[in-house]
MDAnalysis code that builds the backbone (N, CA, C; Angstrom):
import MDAnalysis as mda
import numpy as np

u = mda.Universe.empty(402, n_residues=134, atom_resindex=np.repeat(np.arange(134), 3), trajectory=True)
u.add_TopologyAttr("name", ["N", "CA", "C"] * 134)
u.add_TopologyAttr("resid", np.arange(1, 135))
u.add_TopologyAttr("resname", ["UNK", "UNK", "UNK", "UNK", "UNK", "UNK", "UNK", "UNK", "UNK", "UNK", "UNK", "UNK", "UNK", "UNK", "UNK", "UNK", "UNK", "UNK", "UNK", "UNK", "UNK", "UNK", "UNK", "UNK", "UNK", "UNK", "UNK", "UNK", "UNK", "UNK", "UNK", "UNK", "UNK", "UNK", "UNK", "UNK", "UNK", "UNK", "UNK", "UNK", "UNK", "UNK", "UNK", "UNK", "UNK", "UNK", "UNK", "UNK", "UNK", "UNK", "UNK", "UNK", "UNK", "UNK", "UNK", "UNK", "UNK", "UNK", "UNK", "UNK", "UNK", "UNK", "UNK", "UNK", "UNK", "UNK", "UNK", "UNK", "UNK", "UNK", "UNK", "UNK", "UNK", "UNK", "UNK", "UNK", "UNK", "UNK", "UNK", "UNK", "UNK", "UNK", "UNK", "UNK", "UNK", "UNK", "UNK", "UNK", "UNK", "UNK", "UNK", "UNK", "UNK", "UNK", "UNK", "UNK", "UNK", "UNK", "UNK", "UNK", "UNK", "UNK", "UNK", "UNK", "UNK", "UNK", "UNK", "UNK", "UNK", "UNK", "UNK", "UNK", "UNK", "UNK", "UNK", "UNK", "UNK", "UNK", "UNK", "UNK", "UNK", "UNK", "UNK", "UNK", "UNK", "UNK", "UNK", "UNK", "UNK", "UNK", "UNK", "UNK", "UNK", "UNK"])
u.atoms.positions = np.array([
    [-15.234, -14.346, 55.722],
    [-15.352, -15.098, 54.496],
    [-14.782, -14.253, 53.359],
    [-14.101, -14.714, 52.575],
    [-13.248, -14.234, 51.483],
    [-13.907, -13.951, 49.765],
    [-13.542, -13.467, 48.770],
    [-13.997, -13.672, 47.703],
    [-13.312, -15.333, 47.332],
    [-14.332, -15.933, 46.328],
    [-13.696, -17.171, 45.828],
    [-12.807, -16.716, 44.532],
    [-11.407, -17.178, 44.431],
    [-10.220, -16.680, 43.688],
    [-10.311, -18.083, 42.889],
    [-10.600, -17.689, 41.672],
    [-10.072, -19.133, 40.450],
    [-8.908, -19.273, 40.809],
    [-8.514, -20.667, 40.120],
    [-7.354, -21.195, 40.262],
    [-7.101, -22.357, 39.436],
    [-6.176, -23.216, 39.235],
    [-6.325, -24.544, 38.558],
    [-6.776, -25.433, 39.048],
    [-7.074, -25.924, 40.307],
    [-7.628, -26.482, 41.021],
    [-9.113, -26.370, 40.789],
    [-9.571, -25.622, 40.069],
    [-11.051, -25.609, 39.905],
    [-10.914, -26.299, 38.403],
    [-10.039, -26.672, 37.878],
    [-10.291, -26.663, 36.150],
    [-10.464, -28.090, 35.835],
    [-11.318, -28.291, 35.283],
    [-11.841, -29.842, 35.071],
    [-11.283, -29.983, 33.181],
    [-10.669, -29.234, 32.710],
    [-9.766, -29.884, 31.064],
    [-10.737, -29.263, 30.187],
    [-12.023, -28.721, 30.596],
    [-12.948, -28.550, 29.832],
    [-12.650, -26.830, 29.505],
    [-12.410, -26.290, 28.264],
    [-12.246, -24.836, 28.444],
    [-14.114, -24.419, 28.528],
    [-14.433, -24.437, 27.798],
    [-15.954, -23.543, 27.656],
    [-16.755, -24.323, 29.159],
    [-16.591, -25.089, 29.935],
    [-17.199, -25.568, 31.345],
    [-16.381, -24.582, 32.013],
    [-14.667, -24.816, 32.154],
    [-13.892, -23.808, 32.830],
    [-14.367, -22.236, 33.064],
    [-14.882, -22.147, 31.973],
    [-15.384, -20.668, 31.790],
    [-16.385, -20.260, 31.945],
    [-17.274, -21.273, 32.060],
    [-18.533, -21.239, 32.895],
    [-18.243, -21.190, 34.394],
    [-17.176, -21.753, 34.597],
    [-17.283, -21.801, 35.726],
    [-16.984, -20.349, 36.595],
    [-15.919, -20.277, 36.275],
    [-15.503, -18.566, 36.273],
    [-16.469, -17.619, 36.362],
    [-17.520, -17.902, 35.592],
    [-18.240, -16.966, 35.603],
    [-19.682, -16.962, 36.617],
    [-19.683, -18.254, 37.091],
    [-20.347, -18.729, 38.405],
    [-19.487, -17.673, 39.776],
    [-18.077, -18.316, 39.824],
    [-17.513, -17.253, 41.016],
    [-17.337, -15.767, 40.274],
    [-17.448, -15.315, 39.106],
    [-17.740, -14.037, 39.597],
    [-18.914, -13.417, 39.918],
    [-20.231, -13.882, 40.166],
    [-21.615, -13.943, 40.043],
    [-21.695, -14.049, 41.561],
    [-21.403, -14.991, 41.995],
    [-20.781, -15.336, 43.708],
    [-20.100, -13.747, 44.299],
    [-19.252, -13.468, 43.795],
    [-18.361, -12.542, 43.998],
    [-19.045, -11.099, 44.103],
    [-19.886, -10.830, 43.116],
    [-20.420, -9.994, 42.948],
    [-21.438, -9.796, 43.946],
    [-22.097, -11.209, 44.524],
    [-22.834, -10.955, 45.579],
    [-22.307, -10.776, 46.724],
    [-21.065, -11.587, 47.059],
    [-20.225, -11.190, 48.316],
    [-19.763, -9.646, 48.702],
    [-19.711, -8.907, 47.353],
    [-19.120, -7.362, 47.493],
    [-20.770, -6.712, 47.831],
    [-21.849, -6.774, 47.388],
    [-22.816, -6.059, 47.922],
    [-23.427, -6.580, 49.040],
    [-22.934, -7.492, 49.501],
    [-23.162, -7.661, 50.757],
    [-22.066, -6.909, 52.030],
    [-20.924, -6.807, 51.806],
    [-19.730, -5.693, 52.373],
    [-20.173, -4.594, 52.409],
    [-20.470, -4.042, 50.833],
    [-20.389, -2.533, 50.637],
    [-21.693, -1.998, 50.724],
    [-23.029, -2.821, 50.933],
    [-24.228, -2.273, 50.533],
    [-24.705, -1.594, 51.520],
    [-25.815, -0.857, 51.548],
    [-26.684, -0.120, 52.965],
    [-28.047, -1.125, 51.988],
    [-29.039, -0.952, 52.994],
    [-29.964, -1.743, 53.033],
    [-31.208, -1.481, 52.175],
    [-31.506, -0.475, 51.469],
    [-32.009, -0.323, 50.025],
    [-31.470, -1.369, 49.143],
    [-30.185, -0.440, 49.041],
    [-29.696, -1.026, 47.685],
    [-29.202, -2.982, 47.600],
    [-28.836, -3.032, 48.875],
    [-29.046, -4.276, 49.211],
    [-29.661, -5.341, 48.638],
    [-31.144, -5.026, 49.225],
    [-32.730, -5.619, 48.307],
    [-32.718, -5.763, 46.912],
    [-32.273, -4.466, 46.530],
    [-32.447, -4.498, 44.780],
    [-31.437, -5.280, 44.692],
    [-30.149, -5.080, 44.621],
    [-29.116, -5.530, 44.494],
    [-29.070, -7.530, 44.173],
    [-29.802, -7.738, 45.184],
    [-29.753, -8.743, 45.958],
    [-30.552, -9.893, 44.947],
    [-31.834, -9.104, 44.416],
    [-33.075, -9.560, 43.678],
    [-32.104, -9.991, 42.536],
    [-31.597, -8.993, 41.962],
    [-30.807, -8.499, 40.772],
    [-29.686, -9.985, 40.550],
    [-28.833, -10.056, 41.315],
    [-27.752, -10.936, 41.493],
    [-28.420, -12.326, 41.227],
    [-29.368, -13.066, 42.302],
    [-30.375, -13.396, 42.146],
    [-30.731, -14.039, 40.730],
    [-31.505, -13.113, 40.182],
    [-31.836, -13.422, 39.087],
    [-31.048, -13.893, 38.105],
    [-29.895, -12.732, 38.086],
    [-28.721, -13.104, 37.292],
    [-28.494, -14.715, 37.748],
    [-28.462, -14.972, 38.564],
    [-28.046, -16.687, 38.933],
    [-28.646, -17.668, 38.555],
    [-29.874, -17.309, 38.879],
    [-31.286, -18.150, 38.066],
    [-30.705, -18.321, 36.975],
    [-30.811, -17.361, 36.135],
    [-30.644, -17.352, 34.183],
    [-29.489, -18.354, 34.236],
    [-28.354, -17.979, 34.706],
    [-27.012, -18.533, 34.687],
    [-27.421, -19.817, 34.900],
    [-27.469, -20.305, 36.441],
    [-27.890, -21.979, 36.110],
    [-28.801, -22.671, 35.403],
    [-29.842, -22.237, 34.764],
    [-30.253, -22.903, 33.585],
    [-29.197, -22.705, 32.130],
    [-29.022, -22.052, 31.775],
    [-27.680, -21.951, 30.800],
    [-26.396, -22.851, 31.279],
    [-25.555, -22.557, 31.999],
    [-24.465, -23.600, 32.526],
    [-24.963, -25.417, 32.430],
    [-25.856, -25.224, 33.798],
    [-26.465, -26.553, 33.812],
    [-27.149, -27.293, 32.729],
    [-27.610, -26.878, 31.804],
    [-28.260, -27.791, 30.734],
    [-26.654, -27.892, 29.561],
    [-25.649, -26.990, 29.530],
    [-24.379, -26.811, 28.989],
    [-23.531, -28.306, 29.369],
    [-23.525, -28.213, 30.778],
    [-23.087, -29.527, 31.623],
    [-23.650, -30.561, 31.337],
    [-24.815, -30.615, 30.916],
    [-25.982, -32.213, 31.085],
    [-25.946, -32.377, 29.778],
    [-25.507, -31.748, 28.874],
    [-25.426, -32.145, 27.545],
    [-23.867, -32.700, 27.585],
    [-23.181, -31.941, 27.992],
    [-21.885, -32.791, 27.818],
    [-21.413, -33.847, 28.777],
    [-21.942, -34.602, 29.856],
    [-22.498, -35.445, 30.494],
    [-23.127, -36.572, 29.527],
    [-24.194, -36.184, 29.267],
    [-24.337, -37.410, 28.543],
    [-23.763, -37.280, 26.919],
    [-22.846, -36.711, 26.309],
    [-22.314, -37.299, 24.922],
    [-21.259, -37.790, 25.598],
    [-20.915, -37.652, 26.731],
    [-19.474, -38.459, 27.036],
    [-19.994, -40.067, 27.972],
    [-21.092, -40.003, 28.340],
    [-21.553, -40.686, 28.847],
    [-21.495, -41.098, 30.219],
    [-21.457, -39.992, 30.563],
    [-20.975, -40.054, 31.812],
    [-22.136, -40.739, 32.874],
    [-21.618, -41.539, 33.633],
    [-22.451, -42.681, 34.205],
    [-23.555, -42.259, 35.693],
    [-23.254, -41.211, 36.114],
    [-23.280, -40.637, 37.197],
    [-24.696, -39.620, 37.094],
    [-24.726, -39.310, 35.532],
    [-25.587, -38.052, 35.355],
    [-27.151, -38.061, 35.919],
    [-27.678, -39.142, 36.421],
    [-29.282, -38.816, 36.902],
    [-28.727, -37.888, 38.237],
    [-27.388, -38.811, 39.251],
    [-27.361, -37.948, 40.323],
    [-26.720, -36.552, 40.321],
    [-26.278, -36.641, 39.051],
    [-25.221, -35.123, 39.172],
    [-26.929, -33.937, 39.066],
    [-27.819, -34.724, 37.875],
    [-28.495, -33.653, 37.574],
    [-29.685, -33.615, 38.877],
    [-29.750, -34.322, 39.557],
    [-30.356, -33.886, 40.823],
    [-29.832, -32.813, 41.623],
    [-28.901, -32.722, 41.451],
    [-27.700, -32.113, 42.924],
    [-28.446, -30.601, 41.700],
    [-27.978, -30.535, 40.368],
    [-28.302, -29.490, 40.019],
    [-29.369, -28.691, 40.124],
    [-30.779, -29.986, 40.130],
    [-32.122, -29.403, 40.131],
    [-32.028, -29.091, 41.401],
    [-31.582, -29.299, 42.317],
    [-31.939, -28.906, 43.701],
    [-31.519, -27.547, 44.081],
    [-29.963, -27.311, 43.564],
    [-29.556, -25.982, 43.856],
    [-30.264, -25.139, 42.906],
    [-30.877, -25.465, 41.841],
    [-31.493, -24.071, 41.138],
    [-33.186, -24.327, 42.237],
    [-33.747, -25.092, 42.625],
    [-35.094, -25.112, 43.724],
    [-34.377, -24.066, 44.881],
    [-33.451, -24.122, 45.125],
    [-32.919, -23.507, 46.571],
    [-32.340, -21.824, 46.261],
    [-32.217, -21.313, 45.241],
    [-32.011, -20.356, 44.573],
    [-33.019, -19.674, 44.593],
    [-33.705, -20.376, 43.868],
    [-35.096, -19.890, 43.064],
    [-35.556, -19.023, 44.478],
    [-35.982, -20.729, 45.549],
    [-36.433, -19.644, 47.137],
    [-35.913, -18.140, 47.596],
    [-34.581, -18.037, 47.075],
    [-33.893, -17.078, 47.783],
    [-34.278, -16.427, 46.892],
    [-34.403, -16.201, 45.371],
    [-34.629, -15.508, 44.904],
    [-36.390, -14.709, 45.181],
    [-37.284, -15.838, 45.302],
    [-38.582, -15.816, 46.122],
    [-38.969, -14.812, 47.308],
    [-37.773, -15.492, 48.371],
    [-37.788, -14.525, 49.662],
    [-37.118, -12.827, 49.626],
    [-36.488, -12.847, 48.427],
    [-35.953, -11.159, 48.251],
    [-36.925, -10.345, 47.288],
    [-37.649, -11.249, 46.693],
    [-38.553, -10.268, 45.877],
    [-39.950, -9.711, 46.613],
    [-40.104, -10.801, 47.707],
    [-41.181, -10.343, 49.134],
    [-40.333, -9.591, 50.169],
    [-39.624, -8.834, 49.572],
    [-38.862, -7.900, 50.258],
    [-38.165, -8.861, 51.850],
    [-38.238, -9.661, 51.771],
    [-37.720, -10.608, 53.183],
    [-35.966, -10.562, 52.835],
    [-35.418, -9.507, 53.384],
    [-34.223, -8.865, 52.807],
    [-33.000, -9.922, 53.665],
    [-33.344, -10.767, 55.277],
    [-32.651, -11.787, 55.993],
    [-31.963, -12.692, 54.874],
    [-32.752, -12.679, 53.635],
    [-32.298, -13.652, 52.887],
    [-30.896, -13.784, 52.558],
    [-30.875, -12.173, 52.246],
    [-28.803, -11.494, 51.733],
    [-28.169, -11.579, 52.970],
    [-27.494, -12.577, 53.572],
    [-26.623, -12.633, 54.510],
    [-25.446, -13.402, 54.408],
    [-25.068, -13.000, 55.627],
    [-23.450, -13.915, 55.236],
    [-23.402, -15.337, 55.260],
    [-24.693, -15.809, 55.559],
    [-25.014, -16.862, 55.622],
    [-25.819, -17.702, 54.413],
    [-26.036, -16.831, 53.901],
    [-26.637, -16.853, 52.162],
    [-25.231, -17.386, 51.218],
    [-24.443, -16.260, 51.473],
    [-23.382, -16.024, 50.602],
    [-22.117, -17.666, 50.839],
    [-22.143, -17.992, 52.183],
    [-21.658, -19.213, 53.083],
    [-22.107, -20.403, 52.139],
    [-23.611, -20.606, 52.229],
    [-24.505, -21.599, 51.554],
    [-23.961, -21.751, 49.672],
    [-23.950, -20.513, 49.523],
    [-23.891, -20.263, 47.805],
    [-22.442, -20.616, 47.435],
    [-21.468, -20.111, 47.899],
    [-19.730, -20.259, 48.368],
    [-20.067, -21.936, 48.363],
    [-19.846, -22.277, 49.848],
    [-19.806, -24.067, 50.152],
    [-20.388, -24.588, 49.102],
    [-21.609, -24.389, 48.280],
    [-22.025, -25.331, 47.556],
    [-21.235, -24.734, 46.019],
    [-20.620, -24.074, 45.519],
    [-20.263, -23.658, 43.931],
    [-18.884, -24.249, 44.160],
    [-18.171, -24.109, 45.503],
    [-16.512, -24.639, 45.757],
    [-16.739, -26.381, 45.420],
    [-17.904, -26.429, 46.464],
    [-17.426, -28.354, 46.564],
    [-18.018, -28.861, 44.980],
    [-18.869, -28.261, 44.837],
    [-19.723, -28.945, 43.501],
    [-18.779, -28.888, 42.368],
    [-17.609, -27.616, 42.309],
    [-16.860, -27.629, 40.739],
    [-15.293, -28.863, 41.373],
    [-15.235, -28.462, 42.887],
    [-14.272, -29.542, 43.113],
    [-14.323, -31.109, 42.907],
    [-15.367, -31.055, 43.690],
    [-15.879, -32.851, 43.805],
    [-17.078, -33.396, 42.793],
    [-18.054, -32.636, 42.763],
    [-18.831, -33.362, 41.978],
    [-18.419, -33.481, 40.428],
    [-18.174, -32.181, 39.422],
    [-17.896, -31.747, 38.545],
    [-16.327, -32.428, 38.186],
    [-15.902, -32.789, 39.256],
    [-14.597, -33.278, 38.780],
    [-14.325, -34.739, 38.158],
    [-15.518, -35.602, 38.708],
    [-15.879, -36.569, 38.856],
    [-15.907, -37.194, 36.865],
    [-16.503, -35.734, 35.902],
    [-16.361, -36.219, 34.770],
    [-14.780, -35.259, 34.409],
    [-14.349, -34.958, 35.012],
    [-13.677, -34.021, 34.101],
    [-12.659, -35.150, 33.297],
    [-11.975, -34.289, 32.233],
    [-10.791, -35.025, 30.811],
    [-10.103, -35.793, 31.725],
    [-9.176, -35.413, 32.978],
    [-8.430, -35.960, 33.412],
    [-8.740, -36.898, 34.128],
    [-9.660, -36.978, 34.945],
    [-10.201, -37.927, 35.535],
    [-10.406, -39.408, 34.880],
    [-11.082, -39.295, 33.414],
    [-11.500, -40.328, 32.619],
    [-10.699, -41.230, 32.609],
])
């Protein structure tokens, strides 16, 4: 599994969403490299750390998104903001299971889950309002 590389293909017309977004895969990214480079201490912390950082991040991004969702009116928004509440519930766990030291959590299979869902969600769901689309 690779780092996720921006591109235009992720860009929905929106600069300050764009740049949120960016800053989702480097957050991603950042967890993919301590999962490569880590030994299993630093791992844990690491892991909590990233984690958290993500937490904060999707409440900031996501309420960023749901505000501009609905001034544009976008028709879709009860289900978009489900898909959102769910991935910050599914976070949160992981964030849950690394702070009870349950360290299985940081895997490549973590990073798989977090990847698949930040790719398809800025591709497909997120695209769904973007400028060009309208």
């Amino acid at each position: 599994m690779s780092y996720i590389e921006w591109n235009d293909s992720f860009s929905i017309d929106n600069a300050e969403i764009d740049a949120q977004h960016q800053q989702w895969i480097a957050i991603h990214n950042t967890l993919h490299g301590i999962l490569l480079e880590g030994d299993v201490v630093s791992l844990q912390q690491a892991a909590i750390n990233t984690l958290q950082e993500m937490q904060a991040y999707i409440r900031k991004h996501f309420a960023f998104e749901e505000a501009y969702m609905a001034r544009i009116g976008f028709p879709e928004i009860r289900e978009h903001w489900r898909l959102h509440k769910d991935f910050d519930t599914r976070v949160y766990g992981y964030l849950r299971d690394a702070q009870k030291g349950e360290l299985p959590v940081l895997n490549s299979e973590l990073v798989k889950i977090l990847r698949n869902w930040l790719v398809h969600h800025i591709l497909f769901e997120d695209m769904k309002f973007s400028q060009n689309r309208r």
